[in-house]
DRENMAR-265060 format. One line per field, with one value per atom (N, C-alpha, C): residue in one letter; chain; residue number from 1; x, y, z. Coordinates in nm, 4 decimals. Layout:
residues N
resn	c(a / ...)
chain	c(A / ...)
resi	c(NUM / ...)
c1	c(X / ...)
c2	c(Y / ...)
c3	c(Z / ...)
//
This chain:
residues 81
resn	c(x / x / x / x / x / x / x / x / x / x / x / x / x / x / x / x / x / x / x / x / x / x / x / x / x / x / x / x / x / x / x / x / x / x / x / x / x / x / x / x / x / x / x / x / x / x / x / x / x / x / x / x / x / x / x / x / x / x / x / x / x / x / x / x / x / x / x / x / x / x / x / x / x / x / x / x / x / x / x / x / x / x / x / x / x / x / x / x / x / x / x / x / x / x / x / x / x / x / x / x / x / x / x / x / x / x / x / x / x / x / x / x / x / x / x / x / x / x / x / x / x / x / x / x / x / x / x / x / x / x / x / x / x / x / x / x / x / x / x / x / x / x / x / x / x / x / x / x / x / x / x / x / x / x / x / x / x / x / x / x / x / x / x / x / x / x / x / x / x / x / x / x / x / x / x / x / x / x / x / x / x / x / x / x / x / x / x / x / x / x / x / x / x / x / x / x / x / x / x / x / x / x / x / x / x / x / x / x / x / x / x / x / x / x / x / x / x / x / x / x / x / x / x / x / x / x / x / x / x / x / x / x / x / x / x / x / x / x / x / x / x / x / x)
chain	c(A / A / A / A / A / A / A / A / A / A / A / A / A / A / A / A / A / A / A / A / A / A / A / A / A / A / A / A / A / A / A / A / A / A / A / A / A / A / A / A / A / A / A / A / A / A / A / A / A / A / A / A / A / A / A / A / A / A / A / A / A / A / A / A / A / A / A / A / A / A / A / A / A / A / A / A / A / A / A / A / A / A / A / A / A / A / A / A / A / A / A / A / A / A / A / A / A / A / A / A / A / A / A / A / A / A / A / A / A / A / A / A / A / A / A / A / A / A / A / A / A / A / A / A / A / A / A / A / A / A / A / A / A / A / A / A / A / A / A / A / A / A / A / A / A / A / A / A / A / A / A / A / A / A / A / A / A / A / A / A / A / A / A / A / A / A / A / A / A / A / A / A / A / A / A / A / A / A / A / A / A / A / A / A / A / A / A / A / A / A / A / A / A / A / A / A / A / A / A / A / A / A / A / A / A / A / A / A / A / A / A / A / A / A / A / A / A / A / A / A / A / A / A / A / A / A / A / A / A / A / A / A / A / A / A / A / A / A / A / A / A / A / A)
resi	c(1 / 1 / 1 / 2 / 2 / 2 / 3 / 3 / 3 / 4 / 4 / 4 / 5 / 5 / 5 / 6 / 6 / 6 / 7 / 7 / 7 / 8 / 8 / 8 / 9 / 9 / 9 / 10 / 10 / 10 / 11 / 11 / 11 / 12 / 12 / 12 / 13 / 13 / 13 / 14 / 14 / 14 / 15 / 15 / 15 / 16 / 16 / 16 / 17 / 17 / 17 / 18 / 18 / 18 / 19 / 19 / 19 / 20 / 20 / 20 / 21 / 21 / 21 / 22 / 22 / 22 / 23 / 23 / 23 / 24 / 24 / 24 / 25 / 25 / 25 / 26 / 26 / 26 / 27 / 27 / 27 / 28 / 28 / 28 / 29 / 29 / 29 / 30 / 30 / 30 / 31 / 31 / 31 / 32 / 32 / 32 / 33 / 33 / 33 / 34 / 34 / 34 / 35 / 35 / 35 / 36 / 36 / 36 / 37 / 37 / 37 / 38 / 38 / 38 / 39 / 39 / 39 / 40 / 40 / 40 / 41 / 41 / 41 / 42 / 42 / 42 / 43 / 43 / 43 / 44 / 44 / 44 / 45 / 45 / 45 / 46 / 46 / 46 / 47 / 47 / 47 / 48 / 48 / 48 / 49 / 49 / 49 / 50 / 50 / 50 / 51 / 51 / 51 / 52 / 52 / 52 / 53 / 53 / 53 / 54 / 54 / 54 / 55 / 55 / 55 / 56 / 56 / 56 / 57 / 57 / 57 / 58 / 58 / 58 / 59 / 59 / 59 / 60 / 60 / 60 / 61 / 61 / 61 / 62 / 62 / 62 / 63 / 63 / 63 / 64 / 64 / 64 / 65 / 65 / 65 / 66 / 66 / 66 / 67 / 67 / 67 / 68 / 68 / 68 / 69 / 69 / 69 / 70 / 70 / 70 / 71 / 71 / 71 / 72 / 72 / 72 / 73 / 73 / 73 / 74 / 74 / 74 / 75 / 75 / 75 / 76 / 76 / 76 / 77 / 77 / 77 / 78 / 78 / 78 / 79 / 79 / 79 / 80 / 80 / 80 / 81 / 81 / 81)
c1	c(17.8325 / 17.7591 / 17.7930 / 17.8103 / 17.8444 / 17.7409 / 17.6927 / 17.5570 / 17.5976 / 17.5506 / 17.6215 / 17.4534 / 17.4909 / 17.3918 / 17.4191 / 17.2837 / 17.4046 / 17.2670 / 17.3157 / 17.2157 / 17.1517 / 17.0504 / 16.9773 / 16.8566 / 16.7984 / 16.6511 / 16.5468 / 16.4530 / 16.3216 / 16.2068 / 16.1833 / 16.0270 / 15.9200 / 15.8398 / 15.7053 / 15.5955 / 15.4939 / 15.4107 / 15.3789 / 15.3550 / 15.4276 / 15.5498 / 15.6102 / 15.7459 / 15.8858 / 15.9785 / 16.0950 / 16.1630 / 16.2370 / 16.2301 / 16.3910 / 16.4339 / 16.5973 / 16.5549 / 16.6072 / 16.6372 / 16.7951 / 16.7919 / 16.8615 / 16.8470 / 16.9460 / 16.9475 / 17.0492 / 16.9846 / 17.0782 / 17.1034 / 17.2297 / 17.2944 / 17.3156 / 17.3304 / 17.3723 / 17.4833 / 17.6054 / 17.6770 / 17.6932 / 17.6745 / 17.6830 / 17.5706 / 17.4629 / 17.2634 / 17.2185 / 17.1366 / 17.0181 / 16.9403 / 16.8870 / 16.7800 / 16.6873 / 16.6902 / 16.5617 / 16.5890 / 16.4825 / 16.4911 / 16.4088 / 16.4343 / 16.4003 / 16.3821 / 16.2532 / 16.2779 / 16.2429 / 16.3344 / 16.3133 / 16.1779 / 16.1371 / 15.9818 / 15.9318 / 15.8376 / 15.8008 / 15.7882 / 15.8151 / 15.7731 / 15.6505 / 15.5103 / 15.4207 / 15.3722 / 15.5029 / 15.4582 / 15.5580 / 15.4585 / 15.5740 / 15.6565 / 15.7624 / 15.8635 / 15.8862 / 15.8536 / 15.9245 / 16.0683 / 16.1295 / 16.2686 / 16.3143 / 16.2257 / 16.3058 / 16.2653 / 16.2629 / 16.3195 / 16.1485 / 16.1878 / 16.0049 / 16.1041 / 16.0477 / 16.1071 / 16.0107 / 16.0182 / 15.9686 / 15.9636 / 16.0582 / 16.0560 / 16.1839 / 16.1537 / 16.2045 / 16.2200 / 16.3520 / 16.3251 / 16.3685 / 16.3380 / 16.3555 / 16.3434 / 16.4077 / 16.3496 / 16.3127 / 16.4083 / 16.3236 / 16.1574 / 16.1607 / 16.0154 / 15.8889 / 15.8679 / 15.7938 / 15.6520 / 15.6261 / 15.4815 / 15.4265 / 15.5383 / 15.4867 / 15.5345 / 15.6724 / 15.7157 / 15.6974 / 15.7945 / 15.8119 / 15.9139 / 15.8999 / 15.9501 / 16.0584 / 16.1714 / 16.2787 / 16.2918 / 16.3486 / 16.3848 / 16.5034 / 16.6229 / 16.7511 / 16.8649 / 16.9195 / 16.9803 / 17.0685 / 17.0759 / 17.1525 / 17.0308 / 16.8962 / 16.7270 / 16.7293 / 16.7573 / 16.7556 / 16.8552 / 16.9532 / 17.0631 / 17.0510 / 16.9682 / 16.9930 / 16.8694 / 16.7844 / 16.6373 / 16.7048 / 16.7735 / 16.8291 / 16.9096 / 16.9779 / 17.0838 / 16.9907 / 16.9356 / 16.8060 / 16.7442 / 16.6629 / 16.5679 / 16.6832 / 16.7743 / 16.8485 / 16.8937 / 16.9441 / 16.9896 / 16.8563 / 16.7603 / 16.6589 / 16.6140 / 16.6341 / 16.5645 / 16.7093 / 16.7785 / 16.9230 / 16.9284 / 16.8531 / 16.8514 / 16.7876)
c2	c(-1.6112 / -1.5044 / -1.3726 / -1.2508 / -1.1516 / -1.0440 / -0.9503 / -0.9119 / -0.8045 / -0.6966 / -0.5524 / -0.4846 / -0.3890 / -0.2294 / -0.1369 / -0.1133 / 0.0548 / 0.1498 / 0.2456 / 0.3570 / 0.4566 / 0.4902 / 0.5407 / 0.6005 / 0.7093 / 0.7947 / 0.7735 / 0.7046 / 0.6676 / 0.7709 / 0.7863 / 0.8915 / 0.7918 / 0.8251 / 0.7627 / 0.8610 / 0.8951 / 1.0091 / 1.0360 / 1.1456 / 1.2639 / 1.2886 / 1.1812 / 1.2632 / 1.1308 / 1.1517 / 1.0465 / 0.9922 / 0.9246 / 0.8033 / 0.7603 / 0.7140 / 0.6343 / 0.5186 / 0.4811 / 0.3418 / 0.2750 / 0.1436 / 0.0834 / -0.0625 / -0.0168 / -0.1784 / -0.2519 / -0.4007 / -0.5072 / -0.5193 / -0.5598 / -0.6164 / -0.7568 / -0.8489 / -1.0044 / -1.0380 / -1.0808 / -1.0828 / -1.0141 / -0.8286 / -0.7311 / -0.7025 / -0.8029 / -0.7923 / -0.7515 / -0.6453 / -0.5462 / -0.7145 / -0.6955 / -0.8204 / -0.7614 / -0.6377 / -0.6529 / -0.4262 / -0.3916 / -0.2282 / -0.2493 / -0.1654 / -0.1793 / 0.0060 / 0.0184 / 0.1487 / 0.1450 / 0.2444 / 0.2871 / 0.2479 / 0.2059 / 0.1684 / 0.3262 / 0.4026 / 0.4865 / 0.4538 / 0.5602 / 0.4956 / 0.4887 / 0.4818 / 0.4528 / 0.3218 / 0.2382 / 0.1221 / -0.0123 / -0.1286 / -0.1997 / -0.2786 / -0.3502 / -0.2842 / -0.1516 / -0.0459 / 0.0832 / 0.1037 / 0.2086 / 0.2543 / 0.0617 / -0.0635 / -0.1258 / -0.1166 / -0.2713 / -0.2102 / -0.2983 / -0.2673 / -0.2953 / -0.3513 / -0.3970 / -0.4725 / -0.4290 / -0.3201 / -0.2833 / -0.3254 / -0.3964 / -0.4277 / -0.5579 / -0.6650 / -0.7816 / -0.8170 / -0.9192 / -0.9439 / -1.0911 / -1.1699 / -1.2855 / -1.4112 / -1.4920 / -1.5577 / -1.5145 / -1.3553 / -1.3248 / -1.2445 / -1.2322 / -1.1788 / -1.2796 / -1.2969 / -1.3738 / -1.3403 / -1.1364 / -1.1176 / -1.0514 / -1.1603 / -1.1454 / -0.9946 / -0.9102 / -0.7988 / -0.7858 / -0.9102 / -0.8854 / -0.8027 / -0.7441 / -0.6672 / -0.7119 / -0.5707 / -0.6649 / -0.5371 / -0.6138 / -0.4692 / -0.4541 / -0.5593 / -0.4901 / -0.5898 / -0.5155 / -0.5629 / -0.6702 / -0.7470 / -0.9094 / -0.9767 / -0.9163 / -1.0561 / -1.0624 / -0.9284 / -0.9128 / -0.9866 / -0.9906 / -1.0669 / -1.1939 / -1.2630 / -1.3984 / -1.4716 / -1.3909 / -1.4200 / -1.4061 / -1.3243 / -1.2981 / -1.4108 / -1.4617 / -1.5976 / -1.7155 / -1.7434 / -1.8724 / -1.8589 / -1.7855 / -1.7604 / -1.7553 / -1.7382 / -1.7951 / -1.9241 / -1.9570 / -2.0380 / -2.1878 / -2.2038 / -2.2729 / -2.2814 / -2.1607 / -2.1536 / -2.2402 / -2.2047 / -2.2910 / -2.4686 / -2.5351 / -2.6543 / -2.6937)
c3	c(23.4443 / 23.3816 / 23.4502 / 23.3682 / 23.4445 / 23.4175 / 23.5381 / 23.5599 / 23.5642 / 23.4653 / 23.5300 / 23.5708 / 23.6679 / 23.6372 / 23.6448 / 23.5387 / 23.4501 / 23.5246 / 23.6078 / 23.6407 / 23.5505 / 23.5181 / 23.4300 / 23.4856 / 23.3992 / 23.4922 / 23.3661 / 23.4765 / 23.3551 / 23.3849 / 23.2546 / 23.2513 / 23.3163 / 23.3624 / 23.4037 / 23.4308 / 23.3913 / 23.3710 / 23.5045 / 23.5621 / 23.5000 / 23.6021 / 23.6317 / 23.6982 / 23.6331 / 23.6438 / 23.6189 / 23.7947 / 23.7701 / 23.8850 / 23.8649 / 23.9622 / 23.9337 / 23.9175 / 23.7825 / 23.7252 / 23.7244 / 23.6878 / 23.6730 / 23.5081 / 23.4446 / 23.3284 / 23.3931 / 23.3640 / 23.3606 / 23.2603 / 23.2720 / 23.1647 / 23.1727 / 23.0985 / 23.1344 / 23.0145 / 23.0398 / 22.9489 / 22.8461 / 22.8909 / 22.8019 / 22.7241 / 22.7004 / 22.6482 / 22.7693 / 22.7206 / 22.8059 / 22.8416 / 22.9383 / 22.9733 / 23.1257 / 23.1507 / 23.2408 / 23.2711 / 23.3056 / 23.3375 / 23.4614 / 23.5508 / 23.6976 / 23.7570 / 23.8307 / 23.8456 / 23.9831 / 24.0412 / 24.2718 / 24.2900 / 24.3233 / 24.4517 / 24.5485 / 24.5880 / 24.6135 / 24.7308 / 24.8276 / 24.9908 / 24.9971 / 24.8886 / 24.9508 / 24.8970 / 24.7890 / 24.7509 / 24.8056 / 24.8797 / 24.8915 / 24.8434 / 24.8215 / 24.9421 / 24.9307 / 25.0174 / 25.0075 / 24.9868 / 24.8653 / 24.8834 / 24.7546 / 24.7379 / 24.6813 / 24.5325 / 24.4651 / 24.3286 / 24.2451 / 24.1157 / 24.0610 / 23.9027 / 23.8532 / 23.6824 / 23.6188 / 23.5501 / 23.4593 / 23.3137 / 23.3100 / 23.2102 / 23.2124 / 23.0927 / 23.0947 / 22.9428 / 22.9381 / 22.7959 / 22.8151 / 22.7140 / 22.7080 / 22.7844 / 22.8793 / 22.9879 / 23.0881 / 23.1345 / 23.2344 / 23.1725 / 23.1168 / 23.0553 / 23.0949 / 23.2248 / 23.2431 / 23.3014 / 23.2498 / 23.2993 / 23.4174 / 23.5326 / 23.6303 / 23.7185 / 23.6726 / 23.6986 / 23.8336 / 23.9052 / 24.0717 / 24.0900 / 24.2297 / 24.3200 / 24.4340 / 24.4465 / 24.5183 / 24.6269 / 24.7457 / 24.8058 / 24.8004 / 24.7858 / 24.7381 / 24.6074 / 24.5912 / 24.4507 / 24.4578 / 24.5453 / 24.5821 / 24.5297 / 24.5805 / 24.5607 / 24.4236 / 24.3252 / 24.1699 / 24.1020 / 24.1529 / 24.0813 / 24.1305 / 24.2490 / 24.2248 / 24.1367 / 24.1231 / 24.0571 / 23.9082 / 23.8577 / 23.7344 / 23.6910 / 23.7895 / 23.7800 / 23.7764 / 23.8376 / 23.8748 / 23.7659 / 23.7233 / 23.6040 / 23.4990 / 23.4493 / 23.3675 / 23.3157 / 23.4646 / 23.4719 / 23.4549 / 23.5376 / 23.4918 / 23.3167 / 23.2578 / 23.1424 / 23.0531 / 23.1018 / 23.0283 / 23.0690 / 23.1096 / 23.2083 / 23.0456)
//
């Protein structure tokens, strides 16, 4: 499976934030926006949004983008089992 991320700036009231989309085999499948140093993990990453298996609600938190891509692979990959 090949995992891209595409950098992108998300609105969030009232200021915008650095985001990131995954891509999974070229399908959008999850939006992720920077973590605030006053939320933890500080400086890591938040899933804002999810679609399909990973859409699972729970919109956990990573502090760096190796923890996102293996949760993205696992949670795929389980839902494909």
């Amino acid at each position: 499976m090949n995992i891209t991320f595409l950098p992108i700036e998300v609105a969030l009231h009232p200021r915008r934030t650095e985001g990131l989309q995954i891509f999974c085999d070229g399908a959008l499948c999850a939006v992720l926006t920077r973590l605030d140093e006053e939320v933890d993990p500080p400086g890591g990453w938040f899933v804002e949004a999810a679609f399909g298996a990973l859409d699972d609600r729970q919109h956990p938190s990573f502090l760096e983008l190796n923890e996102v891509e293996a949760w993205v692979r696992k949670t795929l990959s389980d839902f494909l089992k």
